[in-house]
N, C-alpha and C positions, 0 to 999 in steps of 0.2 A: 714444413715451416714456411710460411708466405714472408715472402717478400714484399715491401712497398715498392712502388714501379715509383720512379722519379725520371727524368727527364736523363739523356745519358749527358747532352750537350747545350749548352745552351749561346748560340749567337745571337749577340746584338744587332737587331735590324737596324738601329740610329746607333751613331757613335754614342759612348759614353765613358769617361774621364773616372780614375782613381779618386782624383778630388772630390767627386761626387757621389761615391757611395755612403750609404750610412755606415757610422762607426760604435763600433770595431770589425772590423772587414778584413777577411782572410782575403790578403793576396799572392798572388804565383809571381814572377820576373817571367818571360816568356823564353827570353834570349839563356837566361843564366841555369834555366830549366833544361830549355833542348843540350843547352854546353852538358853539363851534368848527368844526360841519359847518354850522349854519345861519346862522353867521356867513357863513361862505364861499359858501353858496347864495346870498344875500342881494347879496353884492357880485359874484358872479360866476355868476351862474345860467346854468342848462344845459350847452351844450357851450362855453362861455366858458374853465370850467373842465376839464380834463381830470385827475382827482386821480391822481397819483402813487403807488402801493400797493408801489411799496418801503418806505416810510418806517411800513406798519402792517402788512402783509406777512398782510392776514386777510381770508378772504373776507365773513365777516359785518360784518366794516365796512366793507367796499367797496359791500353789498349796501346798508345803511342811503344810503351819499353817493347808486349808482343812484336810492333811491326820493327821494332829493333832488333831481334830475333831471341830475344828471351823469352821461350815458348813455355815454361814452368814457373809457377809463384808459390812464394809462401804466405801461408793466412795466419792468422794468430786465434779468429774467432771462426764458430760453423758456420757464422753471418757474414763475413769474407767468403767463404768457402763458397758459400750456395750463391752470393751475390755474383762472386766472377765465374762460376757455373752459367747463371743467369745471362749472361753478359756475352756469352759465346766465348769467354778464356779460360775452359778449361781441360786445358790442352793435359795437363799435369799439375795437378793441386797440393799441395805439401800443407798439412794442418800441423803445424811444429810448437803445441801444444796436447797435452791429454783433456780427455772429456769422458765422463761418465755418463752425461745426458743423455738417453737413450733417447729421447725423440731429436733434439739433433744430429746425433749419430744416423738414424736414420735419415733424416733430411737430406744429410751430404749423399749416403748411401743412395739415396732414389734419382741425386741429378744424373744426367750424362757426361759429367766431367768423370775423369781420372783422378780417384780421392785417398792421397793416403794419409793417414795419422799415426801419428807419435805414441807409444806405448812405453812406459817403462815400468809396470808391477802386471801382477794375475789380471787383478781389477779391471785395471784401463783395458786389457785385453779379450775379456770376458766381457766388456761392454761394447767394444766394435766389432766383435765376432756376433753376437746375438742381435745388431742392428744391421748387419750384411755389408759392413766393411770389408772391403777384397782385399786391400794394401796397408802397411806398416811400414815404420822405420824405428827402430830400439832408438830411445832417446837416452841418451850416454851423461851421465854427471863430469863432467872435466874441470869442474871445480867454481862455478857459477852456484851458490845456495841457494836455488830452486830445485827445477822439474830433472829428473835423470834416475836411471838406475846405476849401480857402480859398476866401472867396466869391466870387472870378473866377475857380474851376475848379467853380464850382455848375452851372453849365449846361451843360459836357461833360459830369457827371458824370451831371444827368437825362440829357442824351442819348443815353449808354451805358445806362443804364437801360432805356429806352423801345425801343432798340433787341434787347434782351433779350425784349420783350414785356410789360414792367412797367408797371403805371401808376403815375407820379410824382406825389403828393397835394400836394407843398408842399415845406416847409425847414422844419429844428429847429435851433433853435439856443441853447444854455443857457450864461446867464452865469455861471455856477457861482461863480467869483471875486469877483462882486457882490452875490451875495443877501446875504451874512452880516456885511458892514461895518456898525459899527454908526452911524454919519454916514447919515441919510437922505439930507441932499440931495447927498454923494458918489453913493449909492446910483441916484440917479434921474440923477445925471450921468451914469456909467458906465454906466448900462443902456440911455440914450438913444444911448451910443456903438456900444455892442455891437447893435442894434437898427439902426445903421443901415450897419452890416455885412449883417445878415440881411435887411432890404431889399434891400443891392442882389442880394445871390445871389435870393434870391426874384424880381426882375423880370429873372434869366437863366434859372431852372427854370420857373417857372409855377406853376399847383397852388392851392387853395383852402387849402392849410393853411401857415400863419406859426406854428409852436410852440415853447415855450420857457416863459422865466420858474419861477419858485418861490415856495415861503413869503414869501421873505425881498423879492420884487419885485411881487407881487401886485396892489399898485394901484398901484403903479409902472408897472409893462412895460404901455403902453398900445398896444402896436405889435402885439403877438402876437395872431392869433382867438382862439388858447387856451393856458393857463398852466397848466404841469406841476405843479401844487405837491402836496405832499404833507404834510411835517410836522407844517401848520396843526392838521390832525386830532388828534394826541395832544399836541403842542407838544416845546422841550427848553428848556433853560435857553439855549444860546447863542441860538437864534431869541428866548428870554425878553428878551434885554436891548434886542433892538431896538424897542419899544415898537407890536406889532402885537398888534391887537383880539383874540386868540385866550391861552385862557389854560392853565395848563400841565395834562394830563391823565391824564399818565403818572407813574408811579414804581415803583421798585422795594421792596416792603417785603424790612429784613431785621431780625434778631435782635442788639442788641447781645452778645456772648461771651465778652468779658472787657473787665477795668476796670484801668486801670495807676492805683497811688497817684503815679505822675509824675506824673497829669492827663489822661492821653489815653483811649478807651475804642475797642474795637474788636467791628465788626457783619461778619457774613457775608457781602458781598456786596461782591466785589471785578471782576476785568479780564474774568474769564468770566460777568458778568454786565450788565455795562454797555460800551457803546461811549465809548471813550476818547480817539476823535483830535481831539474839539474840546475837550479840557482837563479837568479833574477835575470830580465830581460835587458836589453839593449837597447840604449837610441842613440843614431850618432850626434854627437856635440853635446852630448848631456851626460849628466850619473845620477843614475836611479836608485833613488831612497830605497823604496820597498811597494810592494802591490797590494792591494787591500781588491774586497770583490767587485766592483765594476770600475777601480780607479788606478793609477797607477801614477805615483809621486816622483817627479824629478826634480834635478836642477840644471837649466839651461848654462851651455858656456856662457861667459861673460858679453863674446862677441856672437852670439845666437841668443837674443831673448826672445821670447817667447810670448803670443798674444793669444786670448780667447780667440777661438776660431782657427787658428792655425789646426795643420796635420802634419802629424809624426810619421815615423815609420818606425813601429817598434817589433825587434827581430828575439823571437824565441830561445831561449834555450834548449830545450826538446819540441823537435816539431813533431812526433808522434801523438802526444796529447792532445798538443794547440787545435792541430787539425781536428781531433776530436771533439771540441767545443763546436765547431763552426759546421754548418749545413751545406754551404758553399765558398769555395773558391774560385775567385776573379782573377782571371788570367790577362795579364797587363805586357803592352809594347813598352817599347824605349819611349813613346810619346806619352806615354801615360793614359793613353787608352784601352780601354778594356776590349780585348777581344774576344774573349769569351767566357763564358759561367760554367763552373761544374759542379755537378754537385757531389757531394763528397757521400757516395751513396752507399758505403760499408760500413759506414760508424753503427754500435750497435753490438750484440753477442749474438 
């Protein structure tokens, strides 16, 4: 599978200002960025953590967590996979998703990274065994209604495996359902539930790897070696409410574009710019109507109004999407100058 070659980093030889990019413009916080990677080194150092690069989808900041010492990532697509292949990180690859696409199966299979994927039927198994996948991990249901097998069919399912010629590393298993409630001590209930699902499948596969967990379970899931999280890095506003040490680092700038004498003001940067399934976006001093595709309706506080030409800062709800809209990220000082461009070079399956 070819890859597009993009640029890995891009420095501005002349300064250049937030103010002045075209809008809608993925931007990074630089400061609230590095807080939030070494936050997470800190509490979760090494291969404790395993960060998730869906949720930033770049290779330069996967490259920063590496030199933080989290030398293992989780992909979500073969195009993550093969792109931090690509990149020189892949030290330890985790595809914690199934695929049956035999020609991406092979694609991971042919890089020189360390590539394992998630299997949990015959099927998925039969498909990375015949593409020359060498590694697995049984992906375990603990009660997320997605991808799993049930965890009294975890150790036929390594068996099937192993019989294939696979080596089975462990069990994944993500409580998806629980990261994001905002009640901690539900949070730590339900995860201690879900967790001891994933035990018991893990003492019918074997395997040195228990993976799972996210942002929103982080020092929570004390079950798991290592915790998929992702978010933590840029943050969003729903992970915002639940009161974890990382702070928000992402937003999108746009242009307010017109001004209603009703009261309302509206900026550029609507559905095709933001991910939208965990509820409406954020601006401070204002509440927002609702998003339509390139606009997005507010109303300024009484004491902030609002003129054509103005910029907003409006902060996501899910930054796993957002980022997905946008080609690149502009990475911004406290002065509001951009220090550098990345591109956001995983988006894509």
């Amino acid at each position: 599978m070819a890859m597009t070659t993009k640029p890995i980093s891009t420095r501005t030889s002349t300064p250049r200002t937030v103010a002045a990019l075209p809008t809608p413009a993925l931007v990074v916080d630089a400061d609230a960025l590095e807080h939030n990677l070494a936050t997470m080194a800190a509490a979760l150092p090494g291969v404790t953590c395993r960060p998730h690069v869906k949720a930033h989808k770049t290779t330069v900041l996967a490259r920063r967590q590496h030199e933080l010492g989290h030398l293992g990532f989780t992909c979500a697509t073969p195009h993550e996979v093969i792109g931090m292949a690509e990149s020189g990180l892949g030290d330890d690859l985790l595809l914690a998703n199934e695929t049956i696409d035999p020609g991406r199966l092979r694609a991971m299979a042919d890089t020189d990274a360390r590539v394992t994927v998630a299997v949990d039927s015959d099927a998925t198994i039969t498909a990375a065994a015949d593409a020359g996948i060498r590694e697995v991990v049984v992906d375990v249901d603990v009660g997320l209604p997605r991808c799993g097998c049930l965890p009294d069919d975890a150790g036929r399912i390594a068996d099937a495996a192993r019989a294939r010629g696979l080596e089975v590393r462990g069990v994944m298993g993500y409580e998806g359902h629980v990261v994001g409630n905002h009640d901690r001590a539900w949070r730590a209930e339900q995860t201690e539930r879900c967790m001891a699902k994933l035990l018991r499948a893990h003492e019918l596969v074997g395997g040195d790897l228990v993976s799972g967990g996210g942002t929103g379970t982080f020092d929570l899931n004390t079950w798991c070696t290592e915790i998929q999280a992702g978010s933590y890095a840029l943050m969003d506003t729903a992970y915002g409410k639940l009161g974890l040490p990382f702070r928000r680092a992402l937003w999108v700038e746009a242009t307010v574009i017109s001004v209603s004498s009703k009261g309302w003001a509206v900026a550029d940067c609507g559905l095709k710019a933001l991910g939208m399934d965990h509820g409406d976006p954020s601006i401070d001093g204002a509440e927002v109507f609702f998003c339509s595709d390139e606009h997005i309706t507010f109303a300024p506080a009484e004491d902030e109004p609002r003129s054509v030409g103005d910029r907003i800062r409006v902060w996501p709800a899910h930054v796993d999407p957002t980022v997905a809209y946008h080609e690149v990220m502009n990475v911004a000082g406290a002065d509001g100058t951009v220090e550098e461009t990345w591109a956001v070079d995983l988006r894509g399956w």
